[in-house]
matplotlib code that plots the C-alpha trace (Angstrom):
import matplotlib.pyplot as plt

x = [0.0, 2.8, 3.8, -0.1, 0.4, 3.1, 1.9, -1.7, -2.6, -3.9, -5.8, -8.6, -9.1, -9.7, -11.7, -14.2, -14.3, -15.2, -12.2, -10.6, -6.6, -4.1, -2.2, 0.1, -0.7, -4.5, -2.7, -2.0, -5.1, -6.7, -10.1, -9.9, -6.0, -7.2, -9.7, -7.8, -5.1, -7.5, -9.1, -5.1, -4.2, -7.6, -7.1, -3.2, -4.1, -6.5, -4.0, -1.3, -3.9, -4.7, -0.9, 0.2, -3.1, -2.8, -6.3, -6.2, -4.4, -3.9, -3.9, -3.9, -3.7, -2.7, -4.0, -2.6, -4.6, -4.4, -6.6, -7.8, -9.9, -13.4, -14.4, -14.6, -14.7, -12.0, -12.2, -10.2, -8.9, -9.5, -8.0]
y = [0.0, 2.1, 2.1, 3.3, 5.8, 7.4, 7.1, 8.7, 11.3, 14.0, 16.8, 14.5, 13.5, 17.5, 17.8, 15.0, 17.1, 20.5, 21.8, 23.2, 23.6, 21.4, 19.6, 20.9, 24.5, 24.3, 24.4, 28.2, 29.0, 31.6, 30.4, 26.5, 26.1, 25.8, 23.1, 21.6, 21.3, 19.8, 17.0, 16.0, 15.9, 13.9, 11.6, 10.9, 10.2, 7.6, 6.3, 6.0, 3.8, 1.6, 0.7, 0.8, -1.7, -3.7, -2.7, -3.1, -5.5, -4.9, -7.2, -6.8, -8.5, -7.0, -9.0, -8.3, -8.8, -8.7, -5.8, -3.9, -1.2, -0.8, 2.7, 3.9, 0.6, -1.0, -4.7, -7.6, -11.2, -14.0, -17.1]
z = [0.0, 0.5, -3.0, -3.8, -1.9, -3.5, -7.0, -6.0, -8.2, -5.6, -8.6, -9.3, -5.4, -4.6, -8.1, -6.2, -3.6, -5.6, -4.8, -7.8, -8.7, -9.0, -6.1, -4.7, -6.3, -4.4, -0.9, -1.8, -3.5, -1.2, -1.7, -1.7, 0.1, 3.8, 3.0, 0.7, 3.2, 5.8, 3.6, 2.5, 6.1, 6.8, 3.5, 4.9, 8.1, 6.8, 4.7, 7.9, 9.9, 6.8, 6.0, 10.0, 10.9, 7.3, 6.3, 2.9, 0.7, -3.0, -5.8, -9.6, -12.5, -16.3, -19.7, -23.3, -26.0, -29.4, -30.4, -33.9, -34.6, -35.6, -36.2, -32.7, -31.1, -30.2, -31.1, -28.6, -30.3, -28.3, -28.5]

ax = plt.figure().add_subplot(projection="3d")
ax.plot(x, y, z, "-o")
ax.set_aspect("equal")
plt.show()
């Protein structure tokens, strides 16, 4: 999870939040910076407790596929 937690893209988190700039620039925006600043303290505190009490456990998996296209549509190749 630590690993996560560095590649987290932080512009779209604030964007949910109706917060609007880009991390870090919104922490010295004089109309968003303060909150902004609070919900990233909040959101890494959360993150602390869930990789300090192993919370969370992250798995993945990729697939390639072969893959043409159809107009707009992307078509996959099975088999």
């Amino acid at each position: 999870m630590e690993k996560i937690r560095e590649r987290i893209d932080w512009t779209p988190f604030f964007i949910t939040w109706e917060l609007k700039g880009k991390y870090p620039a919104i922490f010295e925006s004089s109309v968003y910076g303060r909150e902004a600043k609070r919900l990233f303290d909040d959101a890494n505190n959360m993150l602390d407790e869930i990789i300090r009490d192993n919370k969370l456990q992250a798995n993945g998996v990729i697939g390639l596929y072969a893959a043409n296209s159809a107009g707009d549509d992307i078509e996959l190749i099975y088999g």
